[in-house]
MISE-147973 format. One record per atom (N, C-alpha, C): residue number from 1; y negated, z negated, x negated. Coordinates in nm, 4 decimals, always signed. Example, Ala and Ser with C-alpha at 12.3 -4.5 7.8 and 13.67 -1.06 7.14 Angstrom:
residues 2
> seq  north  up  east
> 1  +0.5690  -0.7800  -1.3190
> 1  +0.4500  -0.7800  -1.2300
> 1  +0.3300  -0.7800  -1.3200
> 2  +0.2250  -0.7080  -1.2850
> 2  +0.1060  -0.7140  -1.3670
> 2  -0.0030  -0.7870  -1.2900
end
This chain:
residues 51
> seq  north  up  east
> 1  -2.1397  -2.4546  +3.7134
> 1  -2.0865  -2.5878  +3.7219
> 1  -2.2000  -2.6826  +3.7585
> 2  -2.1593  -2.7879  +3.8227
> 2  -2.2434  -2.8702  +3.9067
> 2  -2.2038  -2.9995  +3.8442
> 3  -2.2381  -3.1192  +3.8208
> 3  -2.1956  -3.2617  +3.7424
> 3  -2.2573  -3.3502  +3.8755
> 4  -2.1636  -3.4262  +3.9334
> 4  -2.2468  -3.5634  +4.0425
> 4  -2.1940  -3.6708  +3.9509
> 5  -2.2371  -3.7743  +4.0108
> 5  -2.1673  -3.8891  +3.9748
> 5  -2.0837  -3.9712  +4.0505
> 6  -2.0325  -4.0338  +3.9796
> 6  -1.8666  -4.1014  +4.0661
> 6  -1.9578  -4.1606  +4.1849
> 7  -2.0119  -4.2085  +4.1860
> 7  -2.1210  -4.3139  +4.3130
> 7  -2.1121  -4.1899  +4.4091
> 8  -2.1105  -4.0539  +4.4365
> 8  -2.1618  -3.9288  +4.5476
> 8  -2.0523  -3.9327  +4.5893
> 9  -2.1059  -3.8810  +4.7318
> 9  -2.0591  -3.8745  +4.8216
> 9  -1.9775  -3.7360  +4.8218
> 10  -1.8453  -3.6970  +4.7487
> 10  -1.8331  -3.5603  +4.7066
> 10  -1.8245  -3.4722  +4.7867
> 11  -1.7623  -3.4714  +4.9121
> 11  -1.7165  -3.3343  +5.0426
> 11  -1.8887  -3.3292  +5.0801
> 12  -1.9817  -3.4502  +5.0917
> 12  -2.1056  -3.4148  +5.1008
> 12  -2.2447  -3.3057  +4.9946
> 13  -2.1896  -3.3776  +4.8592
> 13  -2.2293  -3.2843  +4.7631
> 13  -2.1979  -3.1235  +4.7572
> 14  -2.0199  -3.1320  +4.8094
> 14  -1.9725  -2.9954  +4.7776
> 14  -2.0699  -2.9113  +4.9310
> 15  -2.0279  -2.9640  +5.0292
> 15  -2.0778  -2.9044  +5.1759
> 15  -2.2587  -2.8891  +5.1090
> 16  -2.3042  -2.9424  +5.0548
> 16  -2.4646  -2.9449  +5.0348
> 16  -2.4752  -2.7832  +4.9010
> 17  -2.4019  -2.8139  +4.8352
> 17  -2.4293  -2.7142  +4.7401
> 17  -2.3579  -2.5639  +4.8147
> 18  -2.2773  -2.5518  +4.8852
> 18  -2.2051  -2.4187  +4.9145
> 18  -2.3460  -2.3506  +5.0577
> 19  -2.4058  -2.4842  +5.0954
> 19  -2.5272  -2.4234  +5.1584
> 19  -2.6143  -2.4042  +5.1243
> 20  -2.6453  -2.4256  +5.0029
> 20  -2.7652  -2.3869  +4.9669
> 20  -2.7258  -2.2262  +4.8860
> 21  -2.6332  -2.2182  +4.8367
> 21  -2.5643  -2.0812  +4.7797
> 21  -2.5559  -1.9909  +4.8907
> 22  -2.5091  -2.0714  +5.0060
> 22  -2.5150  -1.9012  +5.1300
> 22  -2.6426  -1.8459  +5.1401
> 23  -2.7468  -1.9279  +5.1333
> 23  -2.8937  -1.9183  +5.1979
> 23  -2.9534  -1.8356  +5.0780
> 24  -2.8621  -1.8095  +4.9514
> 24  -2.9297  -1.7504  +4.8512
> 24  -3.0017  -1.5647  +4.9226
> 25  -3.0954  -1.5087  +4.8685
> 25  -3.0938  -1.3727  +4.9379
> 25  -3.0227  -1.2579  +4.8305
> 26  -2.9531  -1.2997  +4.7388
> 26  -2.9144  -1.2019  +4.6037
> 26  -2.7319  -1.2538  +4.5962
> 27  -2.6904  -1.3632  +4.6818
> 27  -2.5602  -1.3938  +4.6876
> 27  -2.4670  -1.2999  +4.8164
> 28  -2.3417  -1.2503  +4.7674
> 28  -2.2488  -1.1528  +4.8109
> 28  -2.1992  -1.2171  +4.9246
> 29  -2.2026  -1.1694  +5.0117
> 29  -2.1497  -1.1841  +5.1662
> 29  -2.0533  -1.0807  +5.2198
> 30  -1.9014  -1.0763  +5.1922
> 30  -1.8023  -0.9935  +5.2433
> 30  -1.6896  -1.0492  +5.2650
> 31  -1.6094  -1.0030  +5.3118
> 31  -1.4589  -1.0009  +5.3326
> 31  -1.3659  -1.0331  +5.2051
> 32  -1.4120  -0.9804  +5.0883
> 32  -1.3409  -0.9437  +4.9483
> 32  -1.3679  -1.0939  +4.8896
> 33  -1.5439  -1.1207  +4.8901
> 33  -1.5837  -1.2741  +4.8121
> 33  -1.5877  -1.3441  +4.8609
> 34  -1.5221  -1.4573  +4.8282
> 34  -1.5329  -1.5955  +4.9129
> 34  -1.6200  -1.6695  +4.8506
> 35  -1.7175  -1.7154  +4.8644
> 35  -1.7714  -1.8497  +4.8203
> 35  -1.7205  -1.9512  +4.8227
> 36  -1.7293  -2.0499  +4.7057
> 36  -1.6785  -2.1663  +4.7341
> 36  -1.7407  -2.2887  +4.6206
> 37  -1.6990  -2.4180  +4.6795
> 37  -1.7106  -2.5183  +4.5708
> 37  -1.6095  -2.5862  +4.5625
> 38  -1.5531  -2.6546  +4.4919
> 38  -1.4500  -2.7332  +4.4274
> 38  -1.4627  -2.8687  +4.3070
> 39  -1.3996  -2.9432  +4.3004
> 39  -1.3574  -3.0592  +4.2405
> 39  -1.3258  -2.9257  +4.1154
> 40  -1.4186  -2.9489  +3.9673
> 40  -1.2927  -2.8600  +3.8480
> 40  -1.2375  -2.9845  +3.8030
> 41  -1.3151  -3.1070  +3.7683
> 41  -1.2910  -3.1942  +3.6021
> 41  -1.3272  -3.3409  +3.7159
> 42  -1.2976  -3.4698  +3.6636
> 42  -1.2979  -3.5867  +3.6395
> 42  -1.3485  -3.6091  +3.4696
> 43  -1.4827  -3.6167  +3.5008
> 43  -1.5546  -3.6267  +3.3319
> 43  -1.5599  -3.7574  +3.3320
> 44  -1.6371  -3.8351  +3.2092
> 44  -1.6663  -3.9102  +3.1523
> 44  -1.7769  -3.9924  +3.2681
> 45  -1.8514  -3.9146  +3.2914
> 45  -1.9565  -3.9620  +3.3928
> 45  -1.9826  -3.9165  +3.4808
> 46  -1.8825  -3.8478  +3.5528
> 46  -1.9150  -3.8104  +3.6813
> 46  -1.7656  -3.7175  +3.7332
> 47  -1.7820  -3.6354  +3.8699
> 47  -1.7549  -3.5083  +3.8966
> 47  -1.8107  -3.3895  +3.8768
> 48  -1.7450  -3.2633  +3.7998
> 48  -1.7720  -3.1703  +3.7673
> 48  -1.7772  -3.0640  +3.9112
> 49  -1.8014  -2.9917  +3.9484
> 49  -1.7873  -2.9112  +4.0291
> 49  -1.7466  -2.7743  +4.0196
> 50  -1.7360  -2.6989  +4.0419
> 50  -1.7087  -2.5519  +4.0134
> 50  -1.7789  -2.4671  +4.1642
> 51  -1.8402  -2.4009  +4.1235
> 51  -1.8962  -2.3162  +4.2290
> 51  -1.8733  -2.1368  +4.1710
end
């Protein structure tokens, strides 16, 4: 889970974090796993993310 704050720019945050996860060298690259990020929560102080 990832926390921004309401002020971010979110499709930018999400697009920023799902690239830095492809570029990992120990993260799964197939047909079967999808990577992804997502909106989970509307918190208290921010957006939650889900990766």
């Amino acid at each position: 889970m990832l926390g921004i704050v309401y002020e971010s720019e979110t499709e930018k945050a999400k697009s920023l974090t799902l690239k830095c996860i492809e570029s990992g060298k120990k993260i799964v690259r197939d047909d079967v796993i999808i990577n992804f990020v997502v909106e989970e929560e509307l918190a208290a102080n921010g957006v939650n993310l889900k990766v």
